[in-house]
C-alpha positions in Angstrom: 0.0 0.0 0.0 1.3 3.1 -1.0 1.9 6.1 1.2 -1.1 9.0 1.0 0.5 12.2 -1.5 0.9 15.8 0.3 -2.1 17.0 -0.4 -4.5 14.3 0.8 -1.9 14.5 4.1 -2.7 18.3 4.4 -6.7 17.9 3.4 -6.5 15.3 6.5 -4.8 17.6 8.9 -7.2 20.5 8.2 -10.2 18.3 8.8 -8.2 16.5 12.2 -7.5 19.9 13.4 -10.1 22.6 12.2 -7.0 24.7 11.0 -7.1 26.1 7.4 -4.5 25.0 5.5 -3.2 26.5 1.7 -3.2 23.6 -0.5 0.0 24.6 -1.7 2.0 24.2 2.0 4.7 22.5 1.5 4.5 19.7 4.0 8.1 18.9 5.4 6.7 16.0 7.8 3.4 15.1 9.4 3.5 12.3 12.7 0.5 10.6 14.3 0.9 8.5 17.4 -0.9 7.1 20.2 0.9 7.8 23.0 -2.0 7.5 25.8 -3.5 9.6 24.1 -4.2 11.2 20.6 -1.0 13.0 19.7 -0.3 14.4 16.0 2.6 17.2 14.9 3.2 18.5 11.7 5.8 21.0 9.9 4.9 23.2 7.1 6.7 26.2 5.3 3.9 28.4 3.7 4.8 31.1 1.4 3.7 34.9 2.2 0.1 34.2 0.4 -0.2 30.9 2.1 1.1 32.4 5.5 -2.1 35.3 5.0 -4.4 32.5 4.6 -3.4 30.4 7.8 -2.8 33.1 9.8 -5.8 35.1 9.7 -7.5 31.9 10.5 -5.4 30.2 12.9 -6.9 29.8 16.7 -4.7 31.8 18.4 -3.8 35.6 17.3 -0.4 35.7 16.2 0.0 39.1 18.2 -0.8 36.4 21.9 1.9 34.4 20.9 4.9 33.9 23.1 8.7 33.2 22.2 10.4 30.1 22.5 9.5 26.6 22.5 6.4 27.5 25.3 7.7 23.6 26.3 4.5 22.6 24.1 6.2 21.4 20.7 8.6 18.8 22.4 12.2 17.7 21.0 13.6 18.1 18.5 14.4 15.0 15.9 14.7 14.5 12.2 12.1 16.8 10.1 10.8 18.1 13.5 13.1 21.1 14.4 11.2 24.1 16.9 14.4 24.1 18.7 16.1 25.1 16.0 13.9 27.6 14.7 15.4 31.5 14.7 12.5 33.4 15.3 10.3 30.5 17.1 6.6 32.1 18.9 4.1 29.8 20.1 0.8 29.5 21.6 -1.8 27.1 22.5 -6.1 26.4 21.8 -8.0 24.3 23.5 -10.1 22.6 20.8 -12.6 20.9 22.3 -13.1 19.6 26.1 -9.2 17.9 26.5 -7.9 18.2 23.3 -5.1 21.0 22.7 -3.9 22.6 19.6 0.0 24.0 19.7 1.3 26.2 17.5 4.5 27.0 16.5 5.6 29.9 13.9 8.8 31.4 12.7 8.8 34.3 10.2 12.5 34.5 10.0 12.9 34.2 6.5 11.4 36.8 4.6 10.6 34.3 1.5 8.5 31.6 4.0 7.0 30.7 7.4 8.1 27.4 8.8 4.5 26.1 11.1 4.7 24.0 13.7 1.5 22.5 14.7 0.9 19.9 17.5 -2.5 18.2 18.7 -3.0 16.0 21.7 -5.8 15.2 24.2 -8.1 12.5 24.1 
């Protein structure tokens, strides 16, 4: 069985989080685990359109966001870099009743936005 392409990945984490997401992100990883729970990250780099699109939709204004890590987006490992982010600002949404949407942006290239989203709660 074949893996799913980019976009049916990115149509599936729109509908899994309730976020909107620009057909054209580029998707640089997407990770779904149980760990005790219901626990999926994702990385995307949106260009400045794309980056308008998300953002004035996103659950959390981008002006409440704090710097750093916010402890919410975890380590570091492979495609899945926050740490490593220049410019890194989170901030967190409760979804529904125990579920919890982090995310993750840094602006500091002026040609993209690198998106860190994470979802967990049961």
């Amino acid at each position: 069985m074949s893996a799913p392409s980019a976009s049916n990945q990115l149509a599936d984490l729109a509908t899994r989080t309730g976020l909107t997401i620009p057909p054209t992100a580029q998707l640089i990883g997407i990770e779904d685990e149980d760990r005790g729970e219901q626990y999926l990250r994702a990385k995307l780099v949106l260009n400045a359109t794309d980056w308008s699109v998300f953002s004035s939709q996103m659950p959390v204004a981008e002006d409440a966001m704090d710097r750093g890590t916010g402890g919410f987006l975890g380590q570091d490992r492979a495609w899945w870099d926050p740490h490593a982010a220049q410019g890194l600002r989170t901030g967190q949404a409760e979804r529904k009743p125990g579920t919890y949407l982090n995310i993750g942006i840094d602006d500091s290239d002026p040609d993209a936005v690198s998106v860190y989203i994470v979802q967990h709660g049961t």
